[in-house]
VOGU-3710 file (C-alpha; in Angstrom, 3 decimals, decimal comma):
1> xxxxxxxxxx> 19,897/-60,028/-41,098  20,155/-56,273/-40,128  20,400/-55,462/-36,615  17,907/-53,460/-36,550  15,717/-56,690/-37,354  17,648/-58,896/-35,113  16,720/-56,325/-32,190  13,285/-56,184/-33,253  12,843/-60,136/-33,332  14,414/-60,555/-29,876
11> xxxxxxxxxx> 11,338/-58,106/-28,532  8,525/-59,808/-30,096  9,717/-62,431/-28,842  10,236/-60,828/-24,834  7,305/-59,523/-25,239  5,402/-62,978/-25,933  7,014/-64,340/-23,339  5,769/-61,917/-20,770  2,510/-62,531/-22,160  2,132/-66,382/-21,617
21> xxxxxxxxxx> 3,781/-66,185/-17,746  1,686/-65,426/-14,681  2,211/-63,068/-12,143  1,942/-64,605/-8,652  1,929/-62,580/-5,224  4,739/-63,799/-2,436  4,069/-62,134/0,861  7,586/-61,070/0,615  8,359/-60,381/-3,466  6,964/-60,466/-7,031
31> xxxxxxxxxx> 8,433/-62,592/-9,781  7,453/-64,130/-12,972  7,484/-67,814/-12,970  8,843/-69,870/-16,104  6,111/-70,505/-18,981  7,052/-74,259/-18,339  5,845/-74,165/-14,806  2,510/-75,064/-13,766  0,070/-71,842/-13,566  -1,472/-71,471/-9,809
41> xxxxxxxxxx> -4,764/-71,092/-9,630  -5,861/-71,944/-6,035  -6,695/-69,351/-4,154  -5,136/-68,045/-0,554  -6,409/-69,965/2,116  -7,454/-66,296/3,209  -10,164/-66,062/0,603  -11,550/-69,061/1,211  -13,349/-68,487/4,445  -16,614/-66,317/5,369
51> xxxxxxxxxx> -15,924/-62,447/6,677  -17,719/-63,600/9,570  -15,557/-66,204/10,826  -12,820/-64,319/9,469  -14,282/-61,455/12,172  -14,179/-64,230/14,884  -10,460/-65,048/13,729  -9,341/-61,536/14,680  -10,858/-61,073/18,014  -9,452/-63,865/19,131
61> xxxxxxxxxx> -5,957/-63,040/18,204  -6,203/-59,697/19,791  -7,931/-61,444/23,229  -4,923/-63,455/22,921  -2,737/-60,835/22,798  -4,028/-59,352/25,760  -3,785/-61,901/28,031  -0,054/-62,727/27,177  0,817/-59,218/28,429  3,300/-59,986/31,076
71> xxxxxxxxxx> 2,544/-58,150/34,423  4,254/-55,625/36,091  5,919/-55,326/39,152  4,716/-52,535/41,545  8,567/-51,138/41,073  8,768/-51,337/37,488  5,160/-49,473/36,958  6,394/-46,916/39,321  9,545/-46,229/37,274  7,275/-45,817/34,208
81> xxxxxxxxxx> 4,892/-43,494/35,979  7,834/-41,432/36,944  8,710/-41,175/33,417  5,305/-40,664/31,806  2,817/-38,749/32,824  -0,839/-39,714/32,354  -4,080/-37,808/29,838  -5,315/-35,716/33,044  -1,986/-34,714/34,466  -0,915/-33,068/30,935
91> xxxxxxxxxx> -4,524/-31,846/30,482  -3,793/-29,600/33,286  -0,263/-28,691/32,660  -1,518/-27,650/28,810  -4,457/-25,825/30,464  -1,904/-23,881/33,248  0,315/-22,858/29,805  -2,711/-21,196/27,480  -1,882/-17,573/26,359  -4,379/-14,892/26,017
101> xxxxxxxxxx> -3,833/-13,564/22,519  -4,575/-10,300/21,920  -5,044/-8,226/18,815  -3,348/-4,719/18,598  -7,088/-3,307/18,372  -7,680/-4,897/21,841  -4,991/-3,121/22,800  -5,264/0,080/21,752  -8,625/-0,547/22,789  -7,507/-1,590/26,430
111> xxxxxxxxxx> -5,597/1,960/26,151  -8,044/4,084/25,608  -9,945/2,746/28,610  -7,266/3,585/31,160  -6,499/6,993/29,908  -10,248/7,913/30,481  -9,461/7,686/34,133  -6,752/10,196/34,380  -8,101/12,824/31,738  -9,518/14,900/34,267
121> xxxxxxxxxx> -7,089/15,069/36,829  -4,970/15,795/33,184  -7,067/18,400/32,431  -7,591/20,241/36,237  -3,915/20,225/37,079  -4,248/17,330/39,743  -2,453/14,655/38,456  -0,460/12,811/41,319  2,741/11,815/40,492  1,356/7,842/40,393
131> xxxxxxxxxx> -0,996/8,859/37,893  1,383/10,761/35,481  3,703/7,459/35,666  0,738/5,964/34,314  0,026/8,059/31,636  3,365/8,242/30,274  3,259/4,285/30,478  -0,065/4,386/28,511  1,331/6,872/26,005  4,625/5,078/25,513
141> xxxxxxxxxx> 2,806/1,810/24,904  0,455/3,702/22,445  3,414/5,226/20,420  5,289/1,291/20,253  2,241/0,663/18,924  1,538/3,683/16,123  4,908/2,969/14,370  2,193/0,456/12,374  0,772/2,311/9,742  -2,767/0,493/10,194
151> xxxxxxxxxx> -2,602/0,550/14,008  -2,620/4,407/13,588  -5,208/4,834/11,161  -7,093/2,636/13,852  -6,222/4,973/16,326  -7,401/7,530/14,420  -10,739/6,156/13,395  -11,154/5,673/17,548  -10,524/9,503/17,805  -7,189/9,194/19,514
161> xxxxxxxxxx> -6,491/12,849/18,488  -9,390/14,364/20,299  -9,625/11,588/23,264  -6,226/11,426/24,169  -3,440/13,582/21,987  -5,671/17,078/22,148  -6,051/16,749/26,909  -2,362/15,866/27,207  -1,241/18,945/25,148  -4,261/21,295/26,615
171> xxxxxxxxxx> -2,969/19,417/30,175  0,074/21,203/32,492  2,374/18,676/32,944  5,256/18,885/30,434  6,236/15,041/30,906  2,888/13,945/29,558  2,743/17,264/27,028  6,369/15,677/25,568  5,253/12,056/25,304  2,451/13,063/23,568
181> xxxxxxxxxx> 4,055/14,781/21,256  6,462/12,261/20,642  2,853/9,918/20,393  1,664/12,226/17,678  4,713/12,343/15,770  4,710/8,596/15,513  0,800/8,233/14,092  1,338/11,313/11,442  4,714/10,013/10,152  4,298/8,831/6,362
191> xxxxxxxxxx> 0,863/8,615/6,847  -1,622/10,830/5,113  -4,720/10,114/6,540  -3,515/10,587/9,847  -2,144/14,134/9,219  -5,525/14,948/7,526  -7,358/14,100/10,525  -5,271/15,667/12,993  -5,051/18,928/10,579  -8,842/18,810/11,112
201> xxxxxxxxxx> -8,256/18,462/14,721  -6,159/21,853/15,033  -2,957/19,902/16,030  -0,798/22,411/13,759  -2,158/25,318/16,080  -1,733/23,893/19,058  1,616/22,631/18,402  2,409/26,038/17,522  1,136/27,484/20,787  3,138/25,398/22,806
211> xxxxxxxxxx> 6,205/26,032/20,785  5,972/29,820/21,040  4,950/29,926/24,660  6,412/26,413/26,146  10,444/27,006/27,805  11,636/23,430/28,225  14,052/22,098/25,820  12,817/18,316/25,347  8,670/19,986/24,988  10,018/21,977/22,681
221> xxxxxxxxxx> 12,590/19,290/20,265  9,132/17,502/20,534  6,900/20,053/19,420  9,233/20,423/16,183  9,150/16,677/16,222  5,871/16,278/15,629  5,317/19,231/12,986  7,814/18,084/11,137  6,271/14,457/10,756  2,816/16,173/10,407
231> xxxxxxxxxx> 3,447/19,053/7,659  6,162/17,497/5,585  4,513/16,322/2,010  1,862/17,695/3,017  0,797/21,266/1,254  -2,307/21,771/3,147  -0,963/21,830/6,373  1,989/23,600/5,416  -0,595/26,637/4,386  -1,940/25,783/7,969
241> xxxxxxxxxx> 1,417/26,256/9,388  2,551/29,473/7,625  -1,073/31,308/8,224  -0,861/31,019/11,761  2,655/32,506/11,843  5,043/29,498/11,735  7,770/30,835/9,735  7,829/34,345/12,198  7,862/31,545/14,838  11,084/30,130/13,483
251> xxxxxxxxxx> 12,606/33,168/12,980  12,031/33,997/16,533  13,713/31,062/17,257  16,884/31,704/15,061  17,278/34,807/17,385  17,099/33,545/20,413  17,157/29,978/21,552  18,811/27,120/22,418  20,799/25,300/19,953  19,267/21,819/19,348
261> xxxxxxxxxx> 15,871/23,661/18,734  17,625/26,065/16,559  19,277/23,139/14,291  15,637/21,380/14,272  14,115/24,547/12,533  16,569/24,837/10,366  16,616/21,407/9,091  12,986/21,697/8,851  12,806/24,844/6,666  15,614/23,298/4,692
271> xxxxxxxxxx> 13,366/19,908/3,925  10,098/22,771/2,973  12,441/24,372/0,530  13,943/21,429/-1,159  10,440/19,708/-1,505  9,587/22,560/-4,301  13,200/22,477/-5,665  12,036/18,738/-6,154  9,091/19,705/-8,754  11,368/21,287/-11,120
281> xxxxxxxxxx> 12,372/17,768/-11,456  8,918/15,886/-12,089  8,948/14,888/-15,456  5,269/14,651/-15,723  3,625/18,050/-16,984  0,608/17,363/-15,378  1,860/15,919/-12,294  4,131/18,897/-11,931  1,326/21,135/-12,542  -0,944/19,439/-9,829
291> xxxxxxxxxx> 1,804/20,006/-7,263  2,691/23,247/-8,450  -0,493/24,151/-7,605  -0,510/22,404/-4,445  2,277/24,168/-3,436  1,316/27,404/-4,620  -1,021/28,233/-1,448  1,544/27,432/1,001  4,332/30,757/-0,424  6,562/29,870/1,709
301> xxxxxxxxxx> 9,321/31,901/-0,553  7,677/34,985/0,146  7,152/34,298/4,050  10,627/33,759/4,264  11,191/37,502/3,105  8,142/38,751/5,065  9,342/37,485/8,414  13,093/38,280/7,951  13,895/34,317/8,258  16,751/35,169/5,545
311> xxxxxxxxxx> 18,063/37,532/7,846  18,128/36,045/11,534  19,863/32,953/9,347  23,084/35,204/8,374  23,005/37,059/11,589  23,258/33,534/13,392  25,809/32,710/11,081  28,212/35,598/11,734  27,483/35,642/15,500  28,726/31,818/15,892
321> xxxxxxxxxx> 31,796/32,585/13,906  32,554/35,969/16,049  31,976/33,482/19,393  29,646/35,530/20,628  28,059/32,090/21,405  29,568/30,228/24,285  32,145/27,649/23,427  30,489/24,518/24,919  27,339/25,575/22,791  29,126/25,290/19,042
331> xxxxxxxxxx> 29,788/22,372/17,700  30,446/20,843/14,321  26,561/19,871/13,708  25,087/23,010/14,478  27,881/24,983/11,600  27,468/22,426/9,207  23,498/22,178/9,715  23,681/26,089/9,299  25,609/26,415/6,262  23,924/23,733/4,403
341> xxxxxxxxxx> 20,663/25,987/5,285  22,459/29,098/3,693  23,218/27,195/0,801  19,979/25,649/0,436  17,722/29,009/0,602  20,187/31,476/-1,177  18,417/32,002/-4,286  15,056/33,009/-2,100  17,662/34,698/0,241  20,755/36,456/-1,894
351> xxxxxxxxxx> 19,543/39,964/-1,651  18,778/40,113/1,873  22,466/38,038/1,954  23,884/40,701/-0,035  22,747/43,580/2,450  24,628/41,673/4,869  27,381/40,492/2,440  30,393/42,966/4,378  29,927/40,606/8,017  28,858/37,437/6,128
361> xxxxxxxxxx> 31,259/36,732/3,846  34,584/37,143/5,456  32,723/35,184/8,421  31,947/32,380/5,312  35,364/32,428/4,147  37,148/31,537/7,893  35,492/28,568/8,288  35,225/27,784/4,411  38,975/25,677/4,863  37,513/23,598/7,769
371> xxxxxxxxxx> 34,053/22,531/5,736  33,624/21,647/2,401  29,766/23,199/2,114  31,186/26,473/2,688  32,682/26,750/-0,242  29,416/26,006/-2,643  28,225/28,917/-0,144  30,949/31,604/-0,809  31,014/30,445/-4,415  27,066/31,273/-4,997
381> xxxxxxxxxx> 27,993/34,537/-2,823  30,727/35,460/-4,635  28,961/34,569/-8,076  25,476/36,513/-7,595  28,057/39,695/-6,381  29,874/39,368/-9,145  27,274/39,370/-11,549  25,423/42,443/-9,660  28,743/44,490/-10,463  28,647/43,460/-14,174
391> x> 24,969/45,020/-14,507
//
């Protein structure tokens, strides 16, 4: 025979076999007995007796287990107490542990209560110096807390701006005009809805007012802080910003300030320009069309040329190189920060450059071995001067 057929026989035959044996339970295994061997078919001993006496059975065992619990010693149960402690004891230990959760809307919420009891002493000028440690406490919590997207569009929809950001800046105290600054800067940043709504709160203006009027350093860094989270992206309040003289503003500033609030306007009038170099490169036509348009009411090109921005930027250029600046006042930042602003804005900026071009360029050309970005500048200089002589 094949063994295919031999293999085949062998499991009819298994398989017969399993059929005539009988399975029979073992309280500790399961076999097959032998098809010689008698089949079982008594039942447990279990099965043979009523569920009622079966019931009696059981409480008896466990009676019988509870009075063959051995008793303890006064010693020994004292030990265990010491080691466990009973239901009520931990009920009050659990109880004495329970934390009050609270929601970042309770908090906020909790916030805007305690600031309504210093606005006006904020407002009057007669803030004590307890109260404006609490205020700034208040305001720093609030700010921890806007760096969450949601938790400042919450803030907004609980009119934070006019409740709280609008008294501190139309308050005296610079501390508390600087924190919340620093406050606003945090809800607007990356956020759209918040700058709408504090756009249509006149925060631009304000900020604006403070900048051109305010003399301390840190008010100030704030105040260009906060309009540079709040106007960046953001072609509406850009137009805001340049109708209610930003740019002439800046310039101001360019002429006569101190440094770190003369790098932050550069940098941000850097950022404004390079935002509409960035549409060239939408390859979209009708998304670069929409913000073409968008970006059309906001000229910033020609404000730069209006308010002499171009200018004040080369004279501040020359003047640092000539050290008619103090020493302890340049540093690396502040040439670096202004040549990459040179670089940035000369194709708005080469012919008011060019008028300058006789001061500028040998000033350029000193420090062009020291910094790289210099030498993209004199190169475009050199280039567009070139070309003027060809025509």
């Amino acid at each position: 025979m094949d063994s295919e057929e031999v293999e085949e026989k062998h499991s009819t035959e298994n398989s017969n076999d399993l059929q005539s044996n009988s399975l029979t339970l073992h309280p500790e295994k399961a076999v097959f007995e032998d098809k010689d061997s008698p089949v079982t078919t008594e039942k447990p001993d279990l099965f043979e007796h009523p569920i009622k006496e079966l019931k009696a059975r059981l409480k008896k065992i466990k009676q019988d287990s509870a009075e063959n619990i051995p008793e303890l010693n006064d010693e020994h149960a004292q030990q265990i107490k010491q080691k466990f402690r009973d239901y009520e004891t931990l009920k009050k230990e659990l109880k004495a542990l329970e934390i009050n959760i609270t929601t970042d809307s309770e908090l906020l919420s909790n916030y805007f209560q305690k600031f309504q009891t210093h606005k006006n002493a904020i407002a009057m000028g007669t803030i004590s110096l307890i109260e404006v440690e609490e205020v700034l406490d208040i305001l720093h919590n609030l700010e921890y807390l806007l760096h969450h997207i949601d938790n400042a569009k919450t803030f907004t929809d609980m009119e934070g701006m006019t409740k709280i950001v609008s008294p501190c800046l139309n308050g005296t105290n610079n501390e508390i005009k600087a924190e919340a600054l620093r406050l606003l800067g945090a809800a607007v940043q990356s956020n759209p809805q918040v700058q709408l709504k504090a756009l249509e709160n006149d925060l631009v203006q304000k900020i604006l007012y403070i900048l051109s009027t305010n003399t301390k350093l840190e008010v100030k860094s704030r105040c260009l802080f906060a309009l540079s989270a709040l106007i960046r992206q953001f072609p509406a309040a850009q137009k805001v910003w340049i109708d209610h003289g930003g740019v002439e503003i800046f310039g101001k500033i360019l002429v006569d300030d101190q440094l770190q609030v003369q790098i932050k306007v550069m940098k941000l009038i850097n950022d404004l320009i390079i935002e509409r170099q960035n549409i060239e490169e939408i390859t979209d036509a009708k998304q670069r069309q929409m913000r073409e348009t968008a970006y059309a009411a906001a000229d910033i090109e020609k404000k730069v040329l209006i308010y002499e921005y171009c200018k004040h930027l080369s004279n501040l250029m020359v003047k640092s190189v000539k050290e008619e600046v103090s020493d302890e006042l340049i540093n690396d930042e502040f040439l670096e920060i202004i040549s990459e602003s040179m670089t940035t804005i000369t194709p708005i900026c080469i012919n008011q450059f060019r008028e300058t071009k006789d001061e500028l360029l040998p000033a350029v050309k000193r420090l062009s071995n020291s910094y790289q970005i210099l030498n993209v500048l004199v190169e475009k200089l050199q280039t567009v001067e070139n070309n003027r002589d060809e025509l």
